[in-house]
PATITI-241094 format. One record per residue (C-alpha): residue number from 1; y, x negated, z negated. Coordinates in steps of 0.25 Angstrom, whole numbers, plus 5000, padded with zeros to 4 digits. Each point is the difference from the previous one (the first is absolute). Example, Ala and Ser with C-alpha at 12.3 -4.5 7.8 and 13.67 -1.06 7.14 Angstrom:
NODE   seq      Y      X      Z
NODE     1   4982   4951   4969
NODE     2   5014   4994   5002
//
This chain:
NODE   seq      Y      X      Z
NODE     1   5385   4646   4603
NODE     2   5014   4998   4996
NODE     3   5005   5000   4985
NODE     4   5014   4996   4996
NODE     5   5006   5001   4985
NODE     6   5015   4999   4995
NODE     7   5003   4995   5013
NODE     8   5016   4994   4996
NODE     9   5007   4993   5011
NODE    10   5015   4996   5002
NODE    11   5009   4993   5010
NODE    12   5013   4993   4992
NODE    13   5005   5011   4994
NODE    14   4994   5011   5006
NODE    15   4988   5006   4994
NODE    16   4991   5006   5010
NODE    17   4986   5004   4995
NODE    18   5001   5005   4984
NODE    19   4985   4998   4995
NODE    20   4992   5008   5013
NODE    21   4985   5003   4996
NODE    22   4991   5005   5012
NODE    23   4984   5001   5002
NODE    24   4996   5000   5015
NODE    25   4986   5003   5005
NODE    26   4993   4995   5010
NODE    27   5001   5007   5012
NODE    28   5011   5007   4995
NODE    29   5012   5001   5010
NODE    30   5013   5002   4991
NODE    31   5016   5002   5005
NODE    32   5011   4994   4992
NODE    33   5013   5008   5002
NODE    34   5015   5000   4995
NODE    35   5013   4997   5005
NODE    36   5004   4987   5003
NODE    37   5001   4991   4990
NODE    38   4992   5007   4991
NODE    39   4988   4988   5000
NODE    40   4991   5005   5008
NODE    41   4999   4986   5009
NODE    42   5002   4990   4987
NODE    43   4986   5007   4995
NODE    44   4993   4997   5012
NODE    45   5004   4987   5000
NODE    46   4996   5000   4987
NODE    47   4987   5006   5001
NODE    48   4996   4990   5012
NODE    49   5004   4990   4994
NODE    50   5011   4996   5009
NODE    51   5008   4997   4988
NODE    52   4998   4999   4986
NODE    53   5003   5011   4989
NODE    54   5011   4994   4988
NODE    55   4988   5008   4990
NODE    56   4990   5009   5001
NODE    57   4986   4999   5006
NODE    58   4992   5002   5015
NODE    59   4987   4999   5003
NODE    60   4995   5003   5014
NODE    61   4983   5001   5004
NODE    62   4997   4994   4984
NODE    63   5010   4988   5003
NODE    64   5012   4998   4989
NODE    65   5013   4994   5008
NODE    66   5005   4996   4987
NODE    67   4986   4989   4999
NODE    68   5005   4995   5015
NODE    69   5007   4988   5002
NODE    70   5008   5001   5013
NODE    71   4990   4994   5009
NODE    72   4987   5009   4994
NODE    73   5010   5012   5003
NODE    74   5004   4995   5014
NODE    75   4986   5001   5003
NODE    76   4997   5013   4994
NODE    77   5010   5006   5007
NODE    78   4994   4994   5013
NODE    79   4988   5004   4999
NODE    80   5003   5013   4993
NODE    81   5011   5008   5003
NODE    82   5006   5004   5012
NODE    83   5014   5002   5004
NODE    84   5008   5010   5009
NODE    85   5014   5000   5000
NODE    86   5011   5006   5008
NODE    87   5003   4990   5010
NODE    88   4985   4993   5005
NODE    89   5006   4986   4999
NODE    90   4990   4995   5011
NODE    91   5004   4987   5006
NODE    92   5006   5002   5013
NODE    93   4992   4987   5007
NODE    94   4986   5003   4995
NODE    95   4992   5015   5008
NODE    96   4996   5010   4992
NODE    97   4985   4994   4998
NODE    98   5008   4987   4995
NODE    99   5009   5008   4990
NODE   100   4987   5006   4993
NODE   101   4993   4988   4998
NODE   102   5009   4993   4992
NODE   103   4996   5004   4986
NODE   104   4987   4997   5004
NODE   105   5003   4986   5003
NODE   106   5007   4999   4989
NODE   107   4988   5005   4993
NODE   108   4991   4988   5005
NODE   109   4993   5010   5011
NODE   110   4995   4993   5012
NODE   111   5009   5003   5014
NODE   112   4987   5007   5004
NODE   113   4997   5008   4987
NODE   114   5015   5004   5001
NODE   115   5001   5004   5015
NODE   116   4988   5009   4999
NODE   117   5005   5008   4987
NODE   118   5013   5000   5008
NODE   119   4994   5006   5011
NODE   120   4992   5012   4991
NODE   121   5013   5003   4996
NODE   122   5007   5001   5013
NODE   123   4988   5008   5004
NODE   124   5002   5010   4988
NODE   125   5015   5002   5002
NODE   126   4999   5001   5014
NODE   127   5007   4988   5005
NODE   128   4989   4993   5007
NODE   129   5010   5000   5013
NODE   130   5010   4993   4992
NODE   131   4994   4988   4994
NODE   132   5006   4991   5009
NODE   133   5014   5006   4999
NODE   134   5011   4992   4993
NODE   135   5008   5008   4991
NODE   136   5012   5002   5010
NODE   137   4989   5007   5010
NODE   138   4997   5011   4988
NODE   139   5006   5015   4998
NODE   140   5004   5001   4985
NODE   141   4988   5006   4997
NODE   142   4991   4991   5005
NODE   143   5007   4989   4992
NODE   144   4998   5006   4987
NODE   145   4986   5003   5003
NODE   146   4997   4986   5002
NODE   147   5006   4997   4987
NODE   148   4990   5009   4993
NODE   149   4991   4993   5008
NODE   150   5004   4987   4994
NODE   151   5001   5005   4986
NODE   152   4985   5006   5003
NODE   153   4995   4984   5005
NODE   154   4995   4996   4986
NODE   155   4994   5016   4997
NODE   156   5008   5000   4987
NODE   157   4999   5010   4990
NODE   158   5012   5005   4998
NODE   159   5011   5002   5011
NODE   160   5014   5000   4994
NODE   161   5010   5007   5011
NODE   162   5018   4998   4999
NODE   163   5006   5014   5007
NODE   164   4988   4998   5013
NODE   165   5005   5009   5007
NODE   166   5016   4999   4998
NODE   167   5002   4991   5014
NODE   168   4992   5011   5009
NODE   169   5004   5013   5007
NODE   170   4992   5013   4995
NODE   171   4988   5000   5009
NODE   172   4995   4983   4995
NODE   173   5004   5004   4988
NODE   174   4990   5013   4998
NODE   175   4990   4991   5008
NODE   176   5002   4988   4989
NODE   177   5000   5010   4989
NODE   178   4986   5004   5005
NODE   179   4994   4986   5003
NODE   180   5000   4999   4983
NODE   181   4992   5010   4998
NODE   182   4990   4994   5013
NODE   183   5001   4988   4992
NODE   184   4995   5006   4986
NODE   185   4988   5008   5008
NODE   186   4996   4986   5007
NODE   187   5003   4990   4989
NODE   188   5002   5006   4987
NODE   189   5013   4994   4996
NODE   190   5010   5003   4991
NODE   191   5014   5003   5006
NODE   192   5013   5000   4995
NODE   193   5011   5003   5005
NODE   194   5016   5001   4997
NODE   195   5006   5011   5011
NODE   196   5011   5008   5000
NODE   197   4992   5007   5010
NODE   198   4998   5015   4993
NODE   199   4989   5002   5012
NODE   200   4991   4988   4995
NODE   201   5003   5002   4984
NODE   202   4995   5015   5003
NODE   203   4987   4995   5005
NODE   204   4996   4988   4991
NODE   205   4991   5004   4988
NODE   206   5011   4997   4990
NODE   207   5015   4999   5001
NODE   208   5008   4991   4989
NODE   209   5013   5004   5000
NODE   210   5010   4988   4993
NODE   211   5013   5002   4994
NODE   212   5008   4989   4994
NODE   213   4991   4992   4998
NODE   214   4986   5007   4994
NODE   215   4992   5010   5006
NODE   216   5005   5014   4998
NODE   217   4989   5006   5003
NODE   218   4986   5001   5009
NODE   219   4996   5010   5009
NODE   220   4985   5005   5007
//
């Protein structure tokens, strides 16, 4: 699903990814791990396609970024990837139903089309209650549920995930770490996921643990 080759990537100065190669398969769900600073979220970004490497190759479901000029990649990334991060950034004025349906839109879905995916995915993740709710009216856990939700909208193939669980107390955080692996049963997506959570890299089929800059090593 995922394949990345001499990935090299600097800031100014500052040299951050030293030729990074990785194969992912689909349905694979892997950890990245390191200390901080290590590059763990410049190759997300990278393999996502949220920024662009300075040399090296990615290729994600057969699609080369390298062949994509900015708006060819903008709507890749729409249609097929998904982003969690650590902070949902819902928007405050819209409900939760609202929230989930914007990449759709943005996808040229109909408001119909969009509000009856929207509601499957309440329905999956147990929200059903909540899809009136503006962001300010959710737990913690409820927020970062819906934004899986909305990366779910426009069933990607892959889901790319920043430290998930990094903004939740232990309990939403055990429950996040086992909705990934509901979603892999339901869906069949590829996950990825930087953590610094030892608990989640422990249960991912493979962990990739990155030290200045390269992958030091992989681990079942």
């Amino acid at each position: 699903m995922i394949k990345a080759n001499n990935l090299w990537k600097s800031y100014g100065n500052l040299t951050v990814l030293k030729g990074v190669s990785l194969h992912i398969k689909t349905a694979e769900i892997i950890a990245i791990t390191g200390a901080s600073g290590a590059g763990k979220s410049t190759l997300l970004y990278l393999l996502s396609s949220l920024d662009r490497a300075d040399k090296g190759e990615v290729m994600v479901d057969g699609v080369d970024f390298n062949r994509l000029n900015d708006k060819k990649l903008a709507d890749f990334r729409n249609k097929k990837i998904g982003f969690v991060f650590q902070f949902h950034h819902l928007l405050p004025e819209f409900t939760a139903l609202e929230n989930i349906c914007i990449p759709a839109y943005i996808a040229g879905k109909s408001k119909r089309e969009a509000e009856n995916k929207a509601n499957e995915l309440l329905e999956f993740l147990n929200l059903n209650d909540r899809s009136s709710h503006k962001p300010s009216e959710l737990s913690g856990g409820e927020q970062q549920r819906v934004a899986v939700a909305r990366a779910l909208i426009n069933s990607p193939a892959v889901l790319m995930a920043d430290e998930p669980s990094g903004n939740l107390d232990s309990e939403n955080s055990r429950q996040l770490h086992q909705l990934f692996f509901d979603l892999r049963a339901s869906f069949h997506q590829t996950i990825v996921i930087v953590t610094h959570n030892e608990e989640l890299a422990a249960l991912s089929d493979r962990r990739l643990f990155m030290q200045d800059g390269l992958i030091s090593n992989s681990k079942i």
